[in-house]
C-alpha atoms as a printed R data frame, in Angstrom:
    type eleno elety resid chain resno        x        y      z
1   ATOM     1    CA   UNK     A     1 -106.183 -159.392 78.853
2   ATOM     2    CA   UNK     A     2 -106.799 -156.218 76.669
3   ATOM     3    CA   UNK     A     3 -105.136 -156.327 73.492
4   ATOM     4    CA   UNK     A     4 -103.840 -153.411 73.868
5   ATOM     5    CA   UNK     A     5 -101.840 -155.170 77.024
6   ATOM     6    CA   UNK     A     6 -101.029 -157.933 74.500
7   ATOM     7    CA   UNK     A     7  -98.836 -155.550 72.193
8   ATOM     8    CA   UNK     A     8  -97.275 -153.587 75.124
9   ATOM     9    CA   UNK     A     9  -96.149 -156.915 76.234
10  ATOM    10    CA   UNK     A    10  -95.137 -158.281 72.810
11  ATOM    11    CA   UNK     A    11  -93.074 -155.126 72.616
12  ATOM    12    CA   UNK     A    12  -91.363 -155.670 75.610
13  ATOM    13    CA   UNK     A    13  -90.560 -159.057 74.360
14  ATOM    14    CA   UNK     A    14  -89.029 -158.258 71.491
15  ATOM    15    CA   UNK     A    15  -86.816 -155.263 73.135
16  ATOM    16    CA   UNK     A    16  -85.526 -158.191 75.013
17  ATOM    17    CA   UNK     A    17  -81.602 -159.661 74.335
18  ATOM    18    CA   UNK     A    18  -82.254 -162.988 72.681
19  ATOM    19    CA   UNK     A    19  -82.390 -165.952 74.958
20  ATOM    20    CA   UNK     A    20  -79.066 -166.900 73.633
21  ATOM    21    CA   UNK     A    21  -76.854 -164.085 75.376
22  ATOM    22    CA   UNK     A    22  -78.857 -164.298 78.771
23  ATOM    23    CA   UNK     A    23  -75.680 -164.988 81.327
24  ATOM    24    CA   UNK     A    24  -73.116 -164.481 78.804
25  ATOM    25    CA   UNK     A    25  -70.461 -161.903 79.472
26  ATOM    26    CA   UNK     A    26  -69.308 -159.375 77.356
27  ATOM    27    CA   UNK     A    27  -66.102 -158.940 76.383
28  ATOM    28    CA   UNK     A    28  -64.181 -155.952 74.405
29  ATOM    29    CA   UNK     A    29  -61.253 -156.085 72.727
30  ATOM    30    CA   UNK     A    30  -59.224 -153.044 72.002
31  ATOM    31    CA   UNK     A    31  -56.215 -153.021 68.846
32  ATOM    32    CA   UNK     A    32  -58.988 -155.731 68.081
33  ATOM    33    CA   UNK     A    33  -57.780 -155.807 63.984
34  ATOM    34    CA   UNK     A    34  -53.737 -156.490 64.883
35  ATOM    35    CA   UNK     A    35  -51.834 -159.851 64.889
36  ATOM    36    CA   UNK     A    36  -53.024 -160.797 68.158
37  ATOM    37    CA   UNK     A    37  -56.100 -158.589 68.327
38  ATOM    38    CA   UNK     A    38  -57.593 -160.468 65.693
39  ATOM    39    CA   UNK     A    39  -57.257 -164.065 67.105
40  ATOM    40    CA   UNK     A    40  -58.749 -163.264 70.393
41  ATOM    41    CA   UNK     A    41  -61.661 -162.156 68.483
42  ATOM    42    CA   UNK     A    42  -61.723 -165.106 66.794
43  ATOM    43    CA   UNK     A    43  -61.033 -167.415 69.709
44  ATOM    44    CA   UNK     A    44  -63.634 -166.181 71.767
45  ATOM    45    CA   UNK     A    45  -66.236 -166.514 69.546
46  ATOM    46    CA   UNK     A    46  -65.612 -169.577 68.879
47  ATOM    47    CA   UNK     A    47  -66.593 -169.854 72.492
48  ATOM    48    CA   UNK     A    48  -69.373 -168.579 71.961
49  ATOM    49    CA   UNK     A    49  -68.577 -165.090 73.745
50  ATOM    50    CA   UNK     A    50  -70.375 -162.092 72.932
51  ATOM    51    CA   UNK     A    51  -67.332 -159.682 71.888
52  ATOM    52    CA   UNK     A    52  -67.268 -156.036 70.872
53  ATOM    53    CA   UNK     A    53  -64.471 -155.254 68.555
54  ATOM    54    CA   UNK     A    54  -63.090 -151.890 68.661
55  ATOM    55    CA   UNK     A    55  -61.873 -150.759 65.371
56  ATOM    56    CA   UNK     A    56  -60.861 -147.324 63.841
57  ATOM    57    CA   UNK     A    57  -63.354 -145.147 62.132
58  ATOM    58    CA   UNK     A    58  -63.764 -146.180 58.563
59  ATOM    59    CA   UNK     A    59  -61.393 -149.493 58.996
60  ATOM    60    CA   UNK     A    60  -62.682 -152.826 57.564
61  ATOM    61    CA   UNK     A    61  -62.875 -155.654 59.706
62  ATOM    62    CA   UNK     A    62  -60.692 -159.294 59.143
63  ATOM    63    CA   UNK     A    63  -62.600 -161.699 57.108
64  ATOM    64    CA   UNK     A    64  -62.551 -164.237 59.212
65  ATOM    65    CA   UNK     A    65  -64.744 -162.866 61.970
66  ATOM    66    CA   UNK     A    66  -68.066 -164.012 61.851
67  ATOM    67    CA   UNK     A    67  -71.040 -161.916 61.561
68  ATOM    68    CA   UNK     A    68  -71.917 -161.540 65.584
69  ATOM    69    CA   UNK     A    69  -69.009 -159.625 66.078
70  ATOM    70    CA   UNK     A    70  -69.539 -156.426 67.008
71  ATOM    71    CA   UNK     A    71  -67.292 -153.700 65.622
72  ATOM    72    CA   UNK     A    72  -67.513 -150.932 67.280
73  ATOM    73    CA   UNK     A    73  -65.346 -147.486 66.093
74  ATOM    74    CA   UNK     A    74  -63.619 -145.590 68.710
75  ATOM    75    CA   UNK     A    75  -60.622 -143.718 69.245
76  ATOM    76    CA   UNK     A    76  -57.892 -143.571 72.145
77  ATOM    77    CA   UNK     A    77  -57.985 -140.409 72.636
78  ATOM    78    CA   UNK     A    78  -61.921 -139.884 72.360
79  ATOM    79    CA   UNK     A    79  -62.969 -140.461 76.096
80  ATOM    80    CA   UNK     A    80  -66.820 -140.486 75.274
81  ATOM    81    CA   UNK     A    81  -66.319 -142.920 71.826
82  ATOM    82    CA   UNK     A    82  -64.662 -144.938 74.577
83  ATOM    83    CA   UNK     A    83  -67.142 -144.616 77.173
84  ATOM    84    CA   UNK     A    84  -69.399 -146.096 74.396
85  ATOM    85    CA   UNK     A    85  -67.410 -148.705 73.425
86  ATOM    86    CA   UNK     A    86  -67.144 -149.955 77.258
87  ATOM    87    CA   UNK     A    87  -70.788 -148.741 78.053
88  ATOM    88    CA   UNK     A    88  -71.595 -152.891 79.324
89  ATOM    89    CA   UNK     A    89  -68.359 -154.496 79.589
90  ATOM    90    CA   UNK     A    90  -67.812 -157.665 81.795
91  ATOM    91    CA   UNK     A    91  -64.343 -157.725 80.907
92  ATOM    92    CA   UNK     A    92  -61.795 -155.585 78.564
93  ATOM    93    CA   UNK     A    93  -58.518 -156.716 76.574
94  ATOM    94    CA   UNK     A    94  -56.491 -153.875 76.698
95  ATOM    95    CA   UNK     A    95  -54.116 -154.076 73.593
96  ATOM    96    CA   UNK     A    96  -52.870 -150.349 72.330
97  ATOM    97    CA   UNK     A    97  -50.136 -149.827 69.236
98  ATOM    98    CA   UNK     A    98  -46.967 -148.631 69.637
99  ATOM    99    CA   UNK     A    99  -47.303 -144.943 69.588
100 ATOM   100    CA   UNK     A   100  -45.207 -142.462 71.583
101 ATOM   101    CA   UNK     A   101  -48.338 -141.664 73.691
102 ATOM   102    CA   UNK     A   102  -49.313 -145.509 74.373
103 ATOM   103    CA   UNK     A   103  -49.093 -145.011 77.974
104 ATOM   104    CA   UNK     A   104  -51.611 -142.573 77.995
105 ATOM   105    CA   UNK     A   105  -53.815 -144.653 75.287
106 ATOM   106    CA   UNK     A   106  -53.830 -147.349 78.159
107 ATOM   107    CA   UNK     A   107  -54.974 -145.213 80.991
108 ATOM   108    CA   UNK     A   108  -57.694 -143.987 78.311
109 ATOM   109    CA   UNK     A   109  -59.135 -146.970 78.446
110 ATOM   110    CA   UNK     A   110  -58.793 -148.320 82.359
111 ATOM   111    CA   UNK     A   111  -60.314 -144.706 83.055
112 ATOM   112    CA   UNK     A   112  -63.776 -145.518 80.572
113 ATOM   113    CA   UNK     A   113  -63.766 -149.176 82.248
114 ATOM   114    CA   UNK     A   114  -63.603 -147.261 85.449
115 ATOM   115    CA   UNK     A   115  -66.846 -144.999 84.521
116 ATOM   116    CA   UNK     A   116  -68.745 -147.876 83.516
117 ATOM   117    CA   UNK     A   117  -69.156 -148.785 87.125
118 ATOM   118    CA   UNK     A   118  -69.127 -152.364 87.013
119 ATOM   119    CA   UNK     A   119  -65.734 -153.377 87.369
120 ATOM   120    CA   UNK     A   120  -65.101 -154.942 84.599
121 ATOM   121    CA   UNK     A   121  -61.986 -157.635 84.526
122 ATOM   122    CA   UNK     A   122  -59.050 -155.658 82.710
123 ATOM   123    CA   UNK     A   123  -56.321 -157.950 80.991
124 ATOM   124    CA   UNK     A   124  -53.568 -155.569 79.687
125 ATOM   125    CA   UNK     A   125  -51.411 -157.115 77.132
126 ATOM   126    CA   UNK     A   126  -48.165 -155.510 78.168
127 ATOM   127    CA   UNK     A   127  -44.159 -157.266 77.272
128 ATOM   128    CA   UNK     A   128  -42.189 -159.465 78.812
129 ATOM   129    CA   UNK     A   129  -39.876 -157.774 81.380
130 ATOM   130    CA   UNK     A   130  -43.079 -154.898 82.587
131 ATOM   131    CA   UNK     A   131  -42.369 -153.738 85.803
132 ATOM   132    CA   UNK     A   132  -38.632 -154.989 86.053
133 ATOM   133    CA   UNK     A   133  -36.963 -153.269 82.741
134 ATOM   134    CA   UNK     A   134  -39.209 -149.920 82.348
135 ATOM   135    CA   UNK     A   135  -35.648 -147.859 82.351
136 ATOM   136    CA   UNK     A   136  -34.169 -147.105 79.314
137 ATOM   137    CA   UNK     A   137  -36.760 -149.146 77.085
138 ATOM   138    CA   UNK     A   138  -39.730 -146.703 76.608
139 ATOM   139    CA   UNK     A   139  -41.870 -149.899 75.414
140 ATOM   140    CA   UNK     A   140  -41.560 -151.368 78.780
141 ATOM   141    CA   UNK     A   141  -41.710 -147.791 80.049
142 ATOM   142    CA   UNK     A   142  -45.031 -147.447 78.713
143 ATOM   143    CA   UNK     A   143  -46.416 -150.622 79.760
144 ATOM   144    CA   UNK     A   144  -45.026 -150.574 83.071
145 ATOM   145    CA   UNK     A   145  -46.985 -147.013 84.097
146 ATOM   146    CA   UNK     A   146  -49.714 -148.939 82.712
147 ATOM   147    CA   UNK     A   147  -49.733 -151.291 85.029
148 ATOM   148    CA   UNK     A   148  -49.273 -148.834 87.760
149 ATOM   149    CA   UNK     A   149  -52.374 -147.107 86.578
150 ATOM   150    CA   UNK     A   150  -54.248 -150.350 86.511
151 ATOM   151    CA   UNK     A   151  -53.147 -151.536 90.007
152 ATOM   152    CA   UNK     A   152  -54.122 -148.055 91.527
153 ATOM   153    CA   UNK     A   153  -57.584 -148.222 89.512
154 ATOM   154    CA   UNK     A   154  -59.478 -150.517 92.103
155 ATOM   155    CA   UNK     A   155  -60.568 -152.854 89.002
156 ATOM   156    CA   UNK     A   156  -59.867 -156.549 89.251
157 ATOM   157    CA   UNK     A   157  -56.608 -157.216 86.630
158 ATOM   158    CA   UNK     A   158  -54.661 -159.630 85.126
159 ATOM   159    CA   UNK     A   159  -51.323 -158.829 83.250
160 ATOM   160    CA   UNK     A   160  -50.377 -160.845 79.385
161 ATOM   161    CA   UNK     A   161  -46.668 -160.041 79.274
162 ATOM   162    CA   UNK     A   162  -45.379 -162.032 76.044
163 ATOM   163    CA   UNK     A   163  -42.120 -162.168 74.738
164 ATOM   164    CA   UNK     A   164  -40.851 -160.469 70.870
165 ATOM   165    CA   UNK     A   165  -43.124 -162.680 68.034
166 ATOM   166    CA   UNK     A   166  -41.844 -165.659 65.735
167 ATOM   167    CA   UNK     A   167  -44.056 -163.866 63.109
168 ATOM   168    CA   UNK     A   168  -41.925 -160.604 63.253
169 ATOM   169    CA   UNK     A   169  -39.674 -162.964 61.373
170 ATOM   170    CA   UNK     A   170  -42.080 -162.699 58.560
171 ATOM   171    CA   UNK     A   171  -41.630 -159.542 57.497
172 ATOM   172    CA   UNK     A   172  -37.403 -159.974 57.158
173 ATOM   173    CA   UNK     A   173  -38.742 -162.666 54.629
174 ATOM   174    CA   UNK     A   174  -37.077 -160.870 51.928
175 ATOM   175    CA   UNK     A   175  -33.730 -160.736 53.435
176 ATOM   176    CA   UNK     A   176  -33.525 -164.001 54.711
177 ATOM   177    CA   UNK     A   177  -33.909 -165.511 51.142
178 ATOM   178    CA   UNK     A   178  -31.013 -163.460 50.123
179 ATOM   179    CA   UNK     A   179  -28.834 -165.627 53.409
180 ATOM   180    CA   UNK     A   180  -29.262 -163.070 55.936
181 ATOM   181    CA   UNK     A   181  -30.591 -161.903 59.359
182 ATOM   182    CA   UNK     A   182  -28.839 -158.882 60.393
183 ATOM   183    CA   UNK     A   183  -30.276 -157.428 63.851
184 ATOM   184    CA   UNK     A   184  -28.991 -155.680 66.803
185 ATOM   185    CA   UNK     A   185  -29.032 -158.307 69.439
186 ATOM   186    CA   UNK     A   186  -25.936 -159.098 69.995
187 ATOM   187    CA   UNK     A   187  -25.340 -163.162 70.963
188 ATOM   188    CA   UNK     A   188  -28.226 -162.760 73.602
189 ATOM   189    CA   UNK     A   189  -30.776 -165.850 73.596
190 ATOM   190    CA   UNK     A   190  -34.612 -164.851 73.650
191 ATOM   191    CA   UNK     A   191  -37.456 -166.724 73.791
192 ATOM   192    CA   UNK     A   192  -39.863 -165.365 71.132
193 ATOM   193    CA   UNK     A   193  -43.068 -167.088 71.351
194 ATOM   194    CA   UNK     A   194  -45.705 -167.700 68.815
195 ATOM   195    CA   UNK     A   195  -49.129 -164.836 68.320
196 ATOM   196    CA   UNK     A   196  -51.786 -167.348 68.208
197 ATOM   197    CA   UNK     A   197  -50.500 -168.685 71.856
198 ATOM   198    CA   UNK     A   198  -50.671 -165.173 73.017
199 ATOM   199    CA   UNK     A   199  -54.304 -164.492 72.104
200 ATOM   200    CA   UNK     A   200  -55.333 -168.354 72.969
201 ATOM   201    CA   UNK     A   201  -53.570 -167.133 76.671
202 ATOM   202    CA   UNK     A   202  -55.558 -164.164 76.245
203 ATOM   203    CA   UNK     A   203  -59.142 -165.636 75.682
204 ATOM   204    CA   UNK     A   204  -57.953 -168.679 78.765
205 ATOM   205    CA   UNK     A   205  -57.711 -165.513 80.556
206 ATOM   206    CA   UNK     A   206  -60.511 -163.677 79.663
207 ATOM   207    CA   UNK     A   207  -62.799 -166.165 79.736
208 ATOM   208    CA   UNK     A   208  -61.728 -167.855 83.066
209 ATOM   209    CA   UNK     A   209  -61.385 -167.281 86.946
210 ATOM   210    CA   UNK     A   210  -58.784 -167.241 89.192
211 ATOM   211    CA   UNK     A   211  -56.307 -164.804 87.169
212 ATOM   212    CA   UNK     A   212  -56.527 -161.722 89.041
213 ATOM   213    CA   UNK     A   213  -53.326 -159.751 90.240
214 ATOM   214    CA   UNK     A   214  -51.664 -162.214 88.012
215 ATOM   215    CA   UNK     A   215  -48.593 -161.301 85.564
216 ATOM   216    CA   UNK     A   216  -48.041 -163.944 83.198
217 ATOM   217    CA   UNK     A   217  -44.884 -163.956 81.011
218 ATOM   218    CA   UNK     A   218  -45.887 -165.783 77.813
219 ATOM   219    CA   UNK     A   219  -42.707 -167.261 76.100
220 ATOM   220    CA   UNK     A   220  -41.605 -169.906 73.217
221 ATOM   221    CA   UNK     A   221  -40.775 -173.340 74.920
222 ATOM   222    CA   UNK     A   222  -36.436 -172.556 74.633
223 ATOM   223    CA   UNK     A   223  -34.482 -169.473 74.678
224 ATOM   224    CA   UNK     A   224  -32.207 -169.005 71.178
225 ATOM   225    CA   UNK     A   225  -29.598 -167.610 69.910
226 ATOM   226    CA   UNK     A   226  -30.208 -165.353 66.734
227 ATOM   227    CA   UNK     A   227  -27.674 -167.213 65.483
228 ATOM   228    CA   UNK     A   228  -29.089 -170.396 66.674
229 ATOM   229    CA   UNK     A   229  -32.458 -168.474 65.092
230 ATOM   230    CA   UNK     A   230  -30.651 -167.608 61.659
231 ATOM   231    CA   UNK     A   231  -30.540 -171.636 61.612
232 ATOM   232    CA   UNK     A   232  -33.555 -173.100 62.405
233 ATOM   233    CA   UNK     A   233  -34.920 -169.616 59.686
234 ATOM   234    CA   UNK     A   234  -32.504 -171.401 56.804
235 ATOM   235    CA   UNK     A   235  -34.543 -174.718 56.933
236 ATOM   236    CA   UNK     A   236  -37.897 -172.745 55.999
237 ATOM   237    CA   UNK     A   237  -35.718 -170.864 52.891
238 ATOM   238    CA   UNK     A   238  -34.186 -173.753 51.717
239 ATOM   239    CA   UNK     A   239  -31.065 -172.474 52.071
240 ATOM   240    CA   UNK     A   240  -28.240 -171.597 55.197
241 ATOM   241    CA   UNK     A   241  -29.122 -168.126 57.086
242 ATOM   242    CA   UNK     A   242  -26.013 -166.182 58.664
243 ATOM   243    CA   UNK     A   243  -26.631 -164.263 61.814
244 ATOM   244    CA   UNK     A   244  -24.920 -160.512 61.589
245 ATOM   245    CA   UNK     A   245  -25.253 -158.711 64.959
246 ATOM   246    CA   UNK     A   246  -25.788 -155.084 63.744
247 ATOM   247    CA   UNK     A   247  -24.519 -152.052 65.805
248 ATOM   248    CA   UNK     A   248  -27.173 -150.241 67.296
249 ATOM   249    CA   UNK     A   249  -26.348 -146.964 65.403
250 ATOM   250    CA   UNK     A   250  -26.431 -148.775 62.076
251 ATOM   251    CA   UNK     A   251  -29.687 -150.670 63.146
252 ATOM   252    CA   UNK     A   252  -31.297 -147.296 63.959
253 ATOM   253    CA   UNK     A   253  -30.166 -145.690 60.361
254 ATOM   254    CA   UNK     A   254  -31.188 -149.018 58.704
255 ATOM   255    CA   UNK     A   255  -34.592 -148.433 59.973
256 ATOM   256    CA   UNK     A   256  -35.285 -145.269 59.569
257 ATOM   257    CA   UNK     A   257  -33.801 -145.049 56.159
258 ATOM   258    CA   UNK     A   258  -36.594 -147.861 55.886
259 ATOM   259    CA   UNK     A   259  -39.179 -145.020 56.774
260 ATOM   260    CA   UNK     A   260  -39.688 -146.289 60.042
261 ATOM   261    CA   UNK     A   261  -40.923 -143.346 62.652
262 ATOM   262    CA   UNK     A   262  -37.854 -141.799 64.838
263 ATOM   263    CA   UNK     A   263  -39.564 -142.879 67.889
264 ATOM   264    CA   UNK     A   264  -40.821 -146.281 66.632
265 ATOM   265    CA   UNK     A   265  -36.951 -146.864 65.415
266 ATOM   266    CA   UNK     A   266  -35.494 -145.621 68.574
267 ATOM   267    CA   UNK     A   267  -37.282 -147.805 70.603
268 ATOM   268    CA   UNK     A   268  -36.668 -150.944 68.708
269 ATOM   269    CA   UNK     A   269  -33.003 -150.324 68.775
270 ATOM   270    CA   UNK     A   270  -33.495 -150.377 73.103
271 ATOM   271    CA   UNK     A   271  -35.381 -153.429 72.694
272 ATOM   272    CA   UNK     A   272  -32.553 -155.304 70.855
273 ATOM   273    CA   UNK     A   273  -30.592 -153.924 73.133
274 ATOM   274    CA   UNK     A   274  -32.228 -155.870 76.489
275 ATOM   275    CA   UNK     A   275  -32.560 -159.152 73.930
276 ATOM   276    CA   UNK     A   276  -28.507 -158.484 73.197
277 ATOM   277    CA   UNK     A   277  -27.590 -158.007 77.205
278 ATOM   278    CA   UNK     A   278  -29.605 -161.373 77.538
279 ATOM   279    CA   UNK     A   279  -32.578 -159.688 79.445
280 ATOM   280    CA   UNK     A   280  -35.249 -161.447 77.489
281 ATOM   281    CA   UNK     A   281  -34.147 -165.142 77.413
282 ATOM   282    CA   UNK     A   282  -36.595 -166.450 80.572
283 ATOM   283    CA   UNK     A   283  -38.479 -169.171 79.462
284 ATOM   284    CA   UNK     A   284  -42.127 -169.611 81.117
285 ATOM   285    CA   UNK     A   285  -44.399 -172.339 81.167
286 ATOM   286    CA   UNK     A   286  -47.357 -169.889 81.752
287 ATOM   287    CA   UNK     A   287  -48.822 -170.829 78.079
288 ATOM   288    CA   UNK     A   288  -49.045 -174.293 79.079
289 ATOM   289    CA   UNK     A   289  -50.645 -173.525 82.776
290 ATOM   290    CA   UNK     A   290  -53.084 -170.999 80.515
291 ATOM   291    CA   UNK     A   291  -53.873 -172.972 77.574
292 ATOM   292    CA   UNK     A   292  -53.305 -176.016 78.874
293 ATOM   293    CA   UNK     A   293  -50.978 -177.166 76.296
294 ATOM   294    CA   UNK     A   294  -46.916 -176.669 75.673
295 ATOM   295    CA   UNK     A   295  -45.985 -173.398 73.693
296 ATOM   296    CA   UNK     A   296  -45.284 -174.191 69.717
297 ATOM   297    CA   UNK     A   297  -41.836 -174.050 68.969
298 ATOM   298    CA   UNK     A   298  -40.090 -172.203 66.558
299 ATOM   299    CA   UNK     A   299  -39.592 -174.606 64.253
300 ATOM   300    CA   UNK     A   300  -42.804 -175.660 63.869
301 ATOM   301    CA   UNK     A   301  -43.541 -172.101 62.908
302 ATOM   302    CA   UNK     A   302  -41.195 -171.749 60.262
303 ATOM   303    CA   UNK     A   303  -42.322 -175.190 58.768
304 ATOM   304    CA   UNK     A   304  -46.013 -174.130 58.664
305 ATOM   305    CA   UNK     A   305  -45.005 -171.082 57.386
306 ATOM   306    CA   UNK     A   306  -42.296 -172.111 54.790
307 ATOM   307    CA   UNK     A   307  -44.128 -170.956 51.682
308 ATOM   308    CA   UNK     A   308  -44.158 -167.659 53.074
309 ATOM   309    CA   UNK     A   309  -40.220 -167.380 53.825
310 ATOM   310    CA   UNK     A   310  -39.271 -168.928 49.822
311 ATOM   311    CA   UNK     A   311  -39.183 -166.620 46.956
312 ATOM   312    CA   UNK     A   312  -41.863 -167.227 44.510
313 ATOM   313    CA   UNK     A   313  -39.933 -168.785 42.308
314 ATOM   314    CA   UNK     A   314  -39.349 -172.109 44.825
315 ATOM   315    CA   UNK     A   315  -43.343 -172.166 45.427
């Protein structure tokens, strides 16, 4: 063997994927920095999944990935950034924020899965209630034509439809340590369910078989009250919680007093108003059948995340 055979061979070598990702999908997450985003990241590389993280331009990435992540910047409306993004993908997580023009973030990025010509898996992290209660609630709305677009896009699919998020509770910290939870929903039950059950659905899902043309609606393990809510909430302040069912209108002014976004604000206020007429209180056991253990309750969320609800002064 010449040497110059040797190096042309050597080179080939080392152009070569490392041993370790030889059969090893790979997976990209879109909204891949958010609340759930994050934790499928996370979860499937602690799988050992190679995952490509797409991320705005310029963003920094949560410290708690590990360094085999790839980030990868791209933009919803930037078919070719997302034709890179996609360029190999085995499977996509298809997770877009709440933006007036979500629906057509979605198709975005069935359409580059679509171009990459291997028909990907696409798991679309929709909401509870897609495809029944798109009317009226232009979250749902969004989602649902989603879904429509992803049916009619020949790929194989799978559906994450989770309910409203115990953590959401985090951010009324503030008011809750003054004694109350003022929201419009009414005395309808809902069965919030916890983030980290969500994305440990999600990576079940992404990482397993047998899911496609599935819709799974991921839900806490009971169906409360915000009243009965406001109670379990007082344990984790230290303190009792009243529930005050806000009107709609004065929800909507609360909010965007707040400086939430008219549209944002507007379609909150619709939400509460499906968890007030009791159109959100199913309870699933899909997070068990996924993750192969029972959905966390609310109270043990608020007990692991006490500290956060108390005012400094009761750390």
């Amino acid at each position: 063997m010449t040497s110059a055979l040797i190096k042309q061979l050597s080179a080939a070598i080392v152009s070569l994927k490392p041993y370790e990702t030889w059969g090893r999908q790979m997976i990209v997450v879109t909204g891949a920095t958010g609340t759930v985003g994050s934790e499928v990241v996370s979860g499937l590389r602690a799988r050992g999944e190679r995952v490509r993280a797409l991320v705005r331009d310029g963003s920094a990435v949560p410290a708690h990935w590990d360094a085999e992540v790839e980030a990868v910047a791209a933009d919803f409306t930037n078919p070719a950034s997302l034709d890179r993004a996609l360029a190999d993908a085995d499977a996509v997580y298809v997770l877009v924020a709440v933006h007036p023009e979500m629906d057509t973030h979605e198709r975005n990025v069935i359409d580059a899965a679509v171009r990459t010509g291997r028909r990907p898996h696409v798991v679309l992290h929709a909401a509870a209630g897609v495809g029944e209660h798109g009317e009226g609630i232009r979250f749902l709305a969004a989602h649902t034509a989603g879904l429509g677009y992803l049916g009619a896009s020949g790929l194989p699919w799978t559906v994450l439809a989770p309910n409203g998020f115990y953590q959401n509770f985090l951010g009324m910290a503030a008011a809750l340590r003054t004694g109350r939870l003022a929201l419009p929903g009414g005395t309808g039950a809902v069965s919030y369910v916890d983030t980290r059950d969500v994305a440990e659905a999600a990576v079940a899902v992404l990482t397993g078989e047998g899911h496609e043309n599935a819709i799974y609606t991921l839900t806490g393990p009971a169906a409360l009250t915000h009243a009965e809510i406001a109670g379990v909430l007082g344990e984790a302040v230290g303190h009792p919680v009243a529930y005050e069912a806000l009107e709609p209108e004065a929800a909507l002014a609360g909010m965007l007093a707040a400086g939430w976004a008219p549209w944002r604000a507007e379609g909150m206020v619709e939400l509460y108003g499906l968890y007030a007429a009791g159109g959100a209180s199913a309870v699933t056991n899909d997070v068990e059948k996924l993750t192969g253990r029972p959905a966390r309750s609310l109270a043990t969320f608020v007990t692991e995340h006490a500290a956060a609800f108390r005012a400094e002064t009761d750390h």
